[in-house]
C-alpha positions in Angstrom: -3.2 -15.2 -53.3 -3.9 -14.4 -49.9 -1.9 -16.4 -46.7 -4.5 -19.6 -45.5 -4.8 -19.4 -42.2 -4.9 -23.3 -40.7 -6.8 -24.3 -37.5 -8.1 -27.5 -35.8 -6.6 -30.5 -37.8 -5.3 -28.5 -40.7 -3.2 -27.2 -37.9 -0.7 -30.5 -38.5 1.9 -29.9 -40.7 1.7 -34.0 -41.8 -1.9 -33.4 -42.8 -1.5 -29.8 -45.1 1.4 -31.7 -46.6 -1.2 -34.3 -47.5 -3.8 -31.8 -49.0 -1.5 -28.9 -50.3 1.7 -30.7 -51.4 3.2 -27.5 -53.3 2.3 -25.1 -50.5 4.6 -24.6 -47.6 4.3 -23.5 -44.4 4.9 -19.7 -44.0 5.0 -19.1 -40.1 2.9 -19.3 -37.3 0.9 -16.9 -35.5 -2.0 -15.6 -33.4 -5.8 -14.9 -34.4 -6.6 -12.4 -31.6 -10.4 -11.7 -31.2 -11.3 -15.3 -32.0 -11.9 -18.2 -30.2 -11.9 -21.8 -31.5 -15.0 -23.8 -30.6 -17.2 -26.8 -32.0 -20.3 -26.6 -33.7 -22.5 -28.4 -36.6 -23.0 -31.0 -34.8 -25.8 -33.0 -37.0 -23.4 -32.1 -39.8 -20.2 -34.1 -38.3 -18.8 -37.5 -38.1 -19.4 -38.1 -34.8 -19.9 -35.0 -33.4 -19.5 -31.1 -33.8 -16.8 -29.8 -36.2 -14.0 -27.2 -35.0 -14.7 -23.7 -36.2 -13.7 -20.3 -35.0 -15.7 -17.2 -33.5 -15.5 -14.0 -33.2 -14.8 -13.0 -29.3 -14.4 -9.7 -27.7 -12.7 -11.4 -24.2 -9.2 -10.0 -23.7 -7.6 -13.5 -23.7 -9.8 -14.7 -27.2 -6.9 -16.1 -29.5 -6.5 -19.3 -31.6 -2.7 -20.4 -33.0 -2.7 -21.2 -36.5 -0.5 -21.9 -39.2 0.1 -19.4 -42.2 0.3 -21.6 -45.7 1.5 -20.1 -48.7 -1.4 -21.8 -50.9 -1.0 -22.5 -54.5 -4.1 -21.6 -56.7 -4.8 -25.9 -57.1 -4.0 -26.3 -53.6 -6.8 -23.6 -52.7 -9.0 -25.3 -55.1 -8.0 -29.0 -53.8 -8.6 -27.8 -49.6 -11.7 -26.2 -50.7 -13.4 -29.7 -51.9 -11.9 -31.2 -48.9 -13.4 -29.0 -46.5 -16.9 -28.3 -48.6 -16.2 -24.9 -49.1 -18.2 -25.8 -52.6 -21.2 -27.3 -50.3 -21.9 -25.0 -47.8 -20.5 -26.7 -45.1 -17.6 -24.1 -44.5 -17.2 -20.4 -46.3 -14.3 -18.5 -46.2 -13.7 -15.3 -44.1 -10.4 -12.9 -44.2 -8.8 -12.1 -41.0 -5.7 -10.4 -39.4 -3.0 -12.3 -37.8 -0.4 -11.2 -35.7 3.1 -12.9 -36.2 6.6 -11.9 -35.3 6.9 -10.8 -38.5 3.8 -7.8 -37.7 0.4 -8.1 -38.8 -0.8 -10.3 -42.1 -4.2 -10.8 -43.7 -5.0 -14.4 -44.1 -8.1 -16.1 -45.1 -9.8 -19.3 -43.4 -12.7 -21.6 -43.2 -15.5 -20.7 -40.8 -18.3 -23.6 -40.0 -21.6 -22.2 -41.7 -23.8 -23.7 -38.7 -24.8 -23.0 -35.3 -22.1 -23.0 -32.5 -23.0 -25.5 -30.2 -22.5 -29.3 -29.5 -19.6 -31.5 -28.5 -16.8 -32.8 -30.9 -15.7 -36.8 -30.8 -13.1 -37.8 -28.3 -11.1 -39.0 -31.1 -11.8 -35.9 -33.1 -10.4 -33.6 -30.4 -7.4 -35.4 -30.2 -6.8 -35.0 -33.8 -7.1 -31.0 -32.9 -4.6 -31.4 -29.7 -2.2 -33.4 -31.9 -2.5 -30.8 -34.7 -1.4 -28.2 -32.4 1.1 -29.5 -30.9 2.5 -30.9 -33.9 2.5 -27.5 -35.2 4.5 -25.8 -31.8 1.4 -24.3 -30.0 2.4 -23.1 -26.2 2.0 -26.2 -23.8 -1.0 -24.4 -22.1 -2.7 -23.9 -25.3 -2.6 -27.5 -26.0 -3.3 -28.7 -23.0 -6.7 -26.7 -22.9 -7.4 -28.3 -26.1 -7.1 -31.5 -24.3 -9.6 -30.8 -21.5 -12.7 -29.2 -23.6 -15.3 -31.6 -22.9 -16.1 -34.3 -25.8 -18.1 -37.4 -26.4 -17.1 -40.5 -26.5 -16.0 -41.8 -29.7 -18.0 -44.2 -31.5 -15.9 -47.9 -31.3 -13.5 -46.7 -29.6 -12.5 -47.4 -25.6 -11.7 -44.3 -24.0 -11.6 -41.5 -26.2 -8.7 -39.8 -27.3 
């Protein structure tokens, strides 16, 4: 099976050890063309959902994770994320690593880009990233996308 490519919170090791216990971390690496953004937002938790798009801008890139997925941990991500619902679908993509070039699949939001992600929700992304040893600057624009308030909580993220 083909390398998943993780993004947003499935970016933190902690969390894919949680949902795909038998399938480890490969390496990291870049998705060049893409850019990670937020949309769905009447289908989130308290906001829009992390996806990725493609983006012809020089700079367009998004880190991600490379996991080595075992056919039930495919199957178990894929009800987690409601690949089975609509909510996401999967799309193969090249990733660049220092190893060269792999093709990797991934989960892109089947909605409208558009809309801002929860305070709290963002944070989760930031964490994931950094968590996972994306560049300082990379993180740190995670950090400063603009994001609503989370619901109950006092002062976001």
């Amino acid at each position: 099976m083909p390398l998943y490519a993780a993004y947003g919170s499935n970016l933190h090791p902690a969390r894919m050890a949680d949902r795909a216990p038998h399938s480890p971390l490969s390496e990291t690496g870049w998705l060049h063309g893409w850019r990670l953004t937020f949309g769905g937002e009447d289908r989130g938790w308290e906001g829009a959902l992390v996806t990725v798009v493609q983006d012809d801008a020089a700079d367009a890139a998004v880190y991600v994770g490379l996991y080595d997925l075992t056919e039930a941990d495919a199957r178990s991500l894929d009800e987690v994320e409601g690949a089975g619902l609509g909510l996401y679908r999967k799309v193969r993509v090249r990733v660049d690593t220092l190893s060269g070039q792999v093709v990797a699949w991934l989960y892109v939001l089947d909605a409208y880009e558009g809309g801002l992600p929860a305070a709290r929700y963002l944070g989760m992304v930031a964490d994931a990233a950094e968590a996972a040893g994306a560049p300082a600057d990379y993180v740190t624009a995670l950090r400063a996308r603009p994001c609503r308030a989370s619901e109950g909580a006092a002062g976001g993220a």
